[in-house]
C-alpha positions in Angstrom: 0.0 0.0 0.0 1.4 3.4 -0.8 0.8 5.8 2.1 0.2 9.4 0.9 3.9 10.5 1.4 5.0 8.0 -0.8 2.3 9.2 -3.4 3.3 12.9 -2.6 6.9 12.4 -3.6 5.8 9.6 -6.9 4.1 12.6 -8.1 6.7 15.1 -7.5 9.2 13.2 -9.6 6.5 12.6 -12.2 6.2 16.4 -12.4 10.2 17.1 -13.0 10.5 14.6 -15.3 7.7 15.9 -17.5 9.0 19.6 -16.6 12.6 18.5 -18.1 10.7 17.1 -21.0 8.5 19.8 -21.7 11.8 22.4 -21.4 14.2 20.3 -23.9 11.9 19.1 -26.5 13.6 17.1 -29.3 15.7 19.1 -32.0 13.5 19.1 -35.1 14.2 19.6 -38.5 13.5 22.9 -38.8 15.4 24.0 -35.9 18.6 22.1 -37.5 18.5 24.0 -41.1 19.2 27.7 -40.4 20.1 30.4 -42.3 23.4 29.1 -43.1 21.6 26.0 -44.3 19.5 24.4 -46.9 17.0 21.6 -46.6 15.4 20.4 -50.1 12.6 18.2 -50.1 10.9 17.2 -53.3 7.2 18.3 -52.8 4.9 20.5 -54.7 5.5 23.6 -52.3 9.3 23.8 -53.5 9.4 22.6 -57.3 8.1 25.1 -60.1 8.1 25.0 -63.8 10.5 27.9 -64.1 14.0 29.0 -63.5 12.7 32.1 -61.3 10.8 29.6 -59.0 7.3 31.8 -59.5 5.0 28.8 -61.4 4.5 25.9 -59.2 4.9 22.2 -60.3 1.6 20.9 -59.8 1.4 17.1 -61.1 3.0 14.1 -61.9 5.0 14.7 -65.1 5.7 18.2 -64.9 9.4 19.3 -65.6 11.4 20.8 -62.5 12.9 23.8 -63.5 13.2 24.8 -59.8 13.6 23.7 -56.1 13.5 25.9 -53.5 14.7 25.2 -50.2 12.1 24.2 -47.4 13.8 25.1 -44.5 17.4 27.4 -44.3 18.7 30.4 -46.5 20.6 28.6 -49.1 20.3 29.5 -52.8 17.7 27.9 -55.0 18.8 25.3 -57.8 17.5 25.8 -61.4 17.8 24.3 -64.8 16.6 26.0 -68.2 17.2 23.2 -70.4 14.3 20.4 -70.9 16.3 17.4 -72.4 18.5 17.9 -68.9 15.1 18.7 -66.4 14.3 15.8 -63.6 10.5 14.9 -63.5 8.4 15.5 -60.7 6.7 12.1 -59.7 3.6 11.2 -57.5 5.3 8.7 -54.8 2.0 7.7 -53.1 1.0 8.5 -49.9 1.2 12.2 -50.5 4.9 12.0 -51.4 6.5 13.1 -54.4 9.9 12.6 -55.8 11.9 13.6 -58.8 13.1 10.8 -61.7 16.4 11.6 -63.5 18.4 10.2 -66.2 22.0 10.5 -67.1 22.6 13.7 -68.0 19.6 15.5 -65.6 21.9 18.2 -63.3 20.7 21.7 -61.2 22.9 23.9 -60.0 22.3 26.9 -57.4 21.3 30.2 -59.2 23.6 32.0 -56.6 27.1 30.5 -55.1 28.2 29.8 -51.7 30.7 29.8 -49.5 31.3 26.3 -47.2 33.3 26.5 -44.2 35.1 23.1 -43.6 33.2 21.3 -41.3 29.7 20.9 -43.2 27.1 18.1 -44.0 25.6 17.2 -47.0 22.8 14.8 -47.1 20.9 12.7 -50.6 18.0 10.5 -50.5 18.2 8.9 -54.0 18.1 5.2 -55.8 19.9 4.3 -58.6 18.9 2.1 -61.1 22.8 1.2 -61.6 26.3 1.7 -60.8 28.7 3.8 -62.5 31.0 6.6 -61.7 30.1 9.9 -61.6 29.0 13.1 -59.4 25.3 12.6 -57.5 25.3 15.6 -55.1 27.6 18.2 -53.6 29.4 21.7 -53.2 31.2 22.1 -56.1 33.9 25.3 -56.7 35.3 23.4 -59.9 37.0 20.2 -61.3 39.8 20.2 -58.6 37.8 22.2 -55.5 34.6 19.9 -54.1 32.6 18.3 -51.3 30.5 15.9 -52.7 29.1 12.7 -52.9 30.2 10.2 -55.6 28.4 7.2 -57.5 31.0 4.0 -57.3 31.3 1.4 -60.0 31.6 -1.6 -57.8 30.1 -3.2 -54.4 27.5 -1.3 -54.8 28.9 1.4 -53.0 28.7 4.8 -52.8 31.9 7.5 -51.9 32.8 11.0 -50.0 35.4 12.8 -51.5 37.4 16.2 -51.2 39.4 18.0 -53.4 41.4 20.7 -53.3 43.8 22.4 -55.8 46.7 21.9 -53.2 45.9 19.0 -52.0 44.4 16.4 -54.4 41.8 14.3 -53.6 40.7 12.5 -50.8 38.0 9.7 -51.0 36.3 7.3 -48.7 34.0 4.7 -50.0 31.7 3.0 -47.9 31.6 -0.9 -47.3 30.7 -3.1 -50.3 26.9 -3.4 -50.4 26.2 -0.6 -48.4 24.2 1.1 -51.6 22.6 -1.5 -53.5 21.1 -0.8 -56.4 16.7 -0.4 -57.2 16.5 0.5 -53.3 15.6 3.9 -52.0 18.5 4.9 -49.3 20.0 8.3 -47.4 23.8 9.1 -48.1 25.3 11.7 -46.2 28.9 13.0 -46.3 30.5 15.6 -43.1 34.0 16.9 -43.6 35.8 17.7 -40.4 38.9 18.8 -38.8 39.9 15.4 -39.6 38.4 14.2 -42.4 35.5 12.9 -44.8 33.5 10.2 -44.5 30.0 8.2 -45.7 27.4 7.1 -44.7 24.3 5.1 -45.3 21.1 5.8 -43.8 22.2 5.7 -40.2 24.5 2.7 -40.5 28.5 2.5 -39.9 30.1 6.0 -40.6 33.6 5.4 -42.5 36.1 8.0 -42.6 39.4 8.7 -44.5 41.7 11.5 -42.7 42.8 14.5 -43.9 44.2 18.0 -43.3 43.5 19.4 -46.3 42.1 23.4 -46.5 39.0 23.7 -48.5 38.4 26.4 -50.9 35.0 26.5 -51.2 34.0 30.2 -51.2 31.6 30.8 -54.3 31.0 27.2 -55.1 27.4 25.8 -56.3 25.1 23.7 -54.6 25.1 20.9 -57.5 22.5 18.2 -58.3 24.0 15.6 -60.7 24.5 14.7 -63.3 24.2 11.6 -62.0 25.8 9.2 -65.0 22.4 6.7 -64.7 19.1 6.8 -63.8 17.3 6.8 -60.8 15.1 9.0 -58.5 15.5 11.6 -55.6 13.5 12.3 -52.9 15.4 15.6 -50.9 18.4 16.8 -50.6 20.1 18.7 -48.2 23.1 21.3 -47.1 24.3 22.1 -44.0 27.1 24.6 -43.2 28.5 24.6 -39.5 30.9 24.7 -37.2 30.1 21.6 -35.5 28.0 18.9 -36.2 26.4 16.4 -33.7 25.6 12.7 -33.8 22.1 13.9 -33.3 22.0 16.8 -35.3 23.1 14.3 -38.4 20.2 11.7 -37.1 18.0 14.2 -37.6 18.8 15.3 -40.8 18.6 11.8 -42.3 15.8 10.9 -40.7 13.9 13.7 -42.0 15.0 12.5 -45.6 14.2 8.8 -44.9 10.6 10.2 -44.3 10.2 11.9 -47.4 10.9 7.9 -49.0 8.6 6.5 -46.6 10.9 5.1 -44.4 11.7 5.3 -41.0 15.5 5.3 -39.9 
């Protein structure tokens, strides 16, 4: 039997905990992607049939000329041409992604500048392997952060570049990507290196020192070398980056493919 005491301090601690609760609620998506940021989710609030993002996409078929970012400050991406325009796509379920072929790309209509720690974040499937770009911050052929298709293992790869001090790439564990399946890869650059990662499994990392130069690069989509399909993408520019703050952003990638992380 609990005597009323007992009950007076049960209820006490049931109050602090739900207090503590209610004063650190969990970080949310939007709270991650500030003004230094960009979060990019295919939908038909941020694609539009032209370059200055003013006619919105508003069914399956229609050619994306423009995504604007959902949450964060970052620059929108554009593409003029047709013959290199992804195709917005009903998903089901109220989602809606964006098909591509080989040679679909968007750029940012303004540049950037990336400090050296950032995050970058793709939730894409690809309907095969081969080598080429898929998603990144990208200066010019010898200064990037991206994300990179791999040829073999179904894998895909982080790399760096710099002008001074060549390229450094990590690929992820063989069958990590495979092919036909709808899956989040991220990339962060630190201090002390790059790395991959799929969805939220093992995080592999190649070190390096290296200095990027990234000031007026573009936010680039593609081209992605084969076909395949892309759900949201994502950009984020800080000095520090936390295991949560990463869980977060993949998560709320994962959701836009109907999938739970």
């Amino acid at each position: 039997m609990v005597t009323s005491a007992q009950a007076y301090w049960l209820n006490r601690k049931r109050r602090q905990k739900r207090n503590a609760a209610e004063e650190t609620p969990p970080l949310s998506v939007a709270d991650f992607f500030g003004a230094t940021s960009g979060f990019y989710p295919i939908s038909l609030a941020t694609c539009f049939k032209d370059t200055a993002c003013t006619i919105p996409c508003t069914a399956d078929g229609d050619l994306i000329k423009g995504i604007t970012p959902l949450y964060g400050e970052l620059p929108n991406l554009i593409q003029a041409t047709d013959a290199n325009c992804f195709i917005l796509r009903d998903d089901g379920g109220g989602r809606w992604r964006a098909d591509f072929d080989a040679t679909d790309t968007m750029v940012s209509a303004a540049s950037v500048t990336v400090a050296r720690q950032h995050l970058i974040g793709l939730a894409r499937e690809l309907a095969s392997a081969g080598t080429s770009i898929l998603f990144g911050v990208v200066l010019n052929a010898t200064n990037y952060h991206r994300i990179q298709n791999v040829s073999s293992s179904d894998r895909n790869a982080g790399a760096v570049r710099t002008t001074a001090g060549g390229v450094i790439a990590v690929n992820s564990p063989a069958s990590q990507f495979p092919l036909n399946t709808p899956l989040v890869a991220s990339s962060r650059v630190t201090d002390t290196g790059v790395d991959i990662q799929a969805d939220e499994g093992v995080i592999t990392e190649a070190a390096t020192v290296m200095a990027l130069n990234l000031a007026s690069a573009a936010v680039t989509l593609g081209p992605f070398g084969v076909a395949g399909k892309v759900w949201g993408f994502y950009v984020h520019r800080a000095a520090e980056i936390s295991a949560e703050e990463r869980t977060v952003a993949n998560s709320a990638l994962a959701a836009l493919q109907g999938r739970t992380l």
